[in-house]
C-alpha positions in Angstrom: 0.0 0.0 0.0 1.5 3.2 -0.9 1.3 6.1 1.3 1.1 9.5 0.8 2.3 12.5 2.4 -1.4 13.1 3.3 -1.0 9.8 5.2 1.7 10.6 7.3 0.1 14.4 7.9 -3.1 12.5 9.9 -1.8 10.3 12.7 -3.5 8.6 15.4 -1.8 7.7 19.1 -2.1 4.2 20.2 -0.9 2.4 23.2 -0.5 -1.4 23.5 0.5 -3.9 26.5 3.1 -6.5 25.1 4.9 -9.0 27.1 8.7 -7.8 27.5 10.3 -10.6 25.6 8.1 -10.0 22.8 9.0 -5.8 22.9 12.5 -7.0 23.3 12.6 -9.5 20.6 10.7 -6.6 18.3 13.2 -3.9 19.4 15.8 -6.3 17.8 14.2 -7.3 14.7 13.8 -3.2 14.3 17.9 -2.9 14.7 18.2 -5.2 12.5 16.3 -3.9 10.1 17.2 -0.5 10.4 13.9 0.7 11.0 12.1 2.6 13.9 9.6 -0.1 16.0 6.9 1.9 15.1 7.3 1.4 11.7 7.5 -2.2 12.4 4.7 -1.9 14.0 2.9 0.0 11.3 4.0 -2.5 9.4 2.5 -5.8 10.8 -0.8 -3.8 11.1 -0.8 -3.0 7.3 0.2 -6.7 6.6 -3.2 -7.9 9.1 -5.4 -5.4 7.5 -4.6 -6.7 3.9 -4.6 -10.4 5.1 -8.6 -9.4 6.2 -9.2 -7.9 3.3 -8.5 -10.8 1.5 -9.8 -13.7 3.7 -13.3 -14.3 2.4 -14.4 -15.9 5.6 -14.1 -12.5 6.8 -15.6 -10.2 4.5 -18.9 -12.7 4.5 -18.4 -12.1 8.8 -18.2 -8.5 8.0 -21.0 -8.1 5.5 -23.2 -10.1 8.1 -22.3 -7.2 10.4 -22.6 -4.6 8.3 -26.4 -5.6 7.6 -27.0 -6.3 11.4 -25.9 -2.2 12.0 -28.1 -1.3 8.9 -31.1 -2.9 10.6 -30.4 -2.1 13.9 -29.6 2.1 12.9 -32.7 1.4 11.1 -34.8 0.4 14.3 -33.4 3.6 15.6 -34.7 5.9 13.3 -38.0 5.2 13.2 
């Protein structure tokens, strides 16, 4: 996914809890690679996102809950 400087403009703080050995063993693999661990990070989410985006199992999942909110914002409305 390419990003644009747009992208980069619009951020969004998030804070996770991670075991230690698995921030120190990411820490590492970010040396290594020369990168900043929030770029790994950033990373790994882009790589989960796409792997949804292509499971079918989940888009029929997501569908099913999109329809479920459609009904339910429907309800709402009247």
């Amino acid at each position: 996914m390419l990003k644009t400087k747009g992208d980069m403009l619009k951020t969004k703080v998030t804070t996770i809890r991670q075991p230690t050995n698995q921030a120190d063993e990411l820490e590492f693999i970010a040396r290594v690679d020369g990168i900043p661990v929030s770029e790994a990070i950033r990373d790994a989410i882009n790589t989960h996102i796409q792997a949804r985006r292509d499971d079918p199992a989940f888009q029929q999942r997501l569908r099913e809950r999109m329809e479920s909110d459609r009904n339910i914002l429907k309800r709402l409305a009247e």
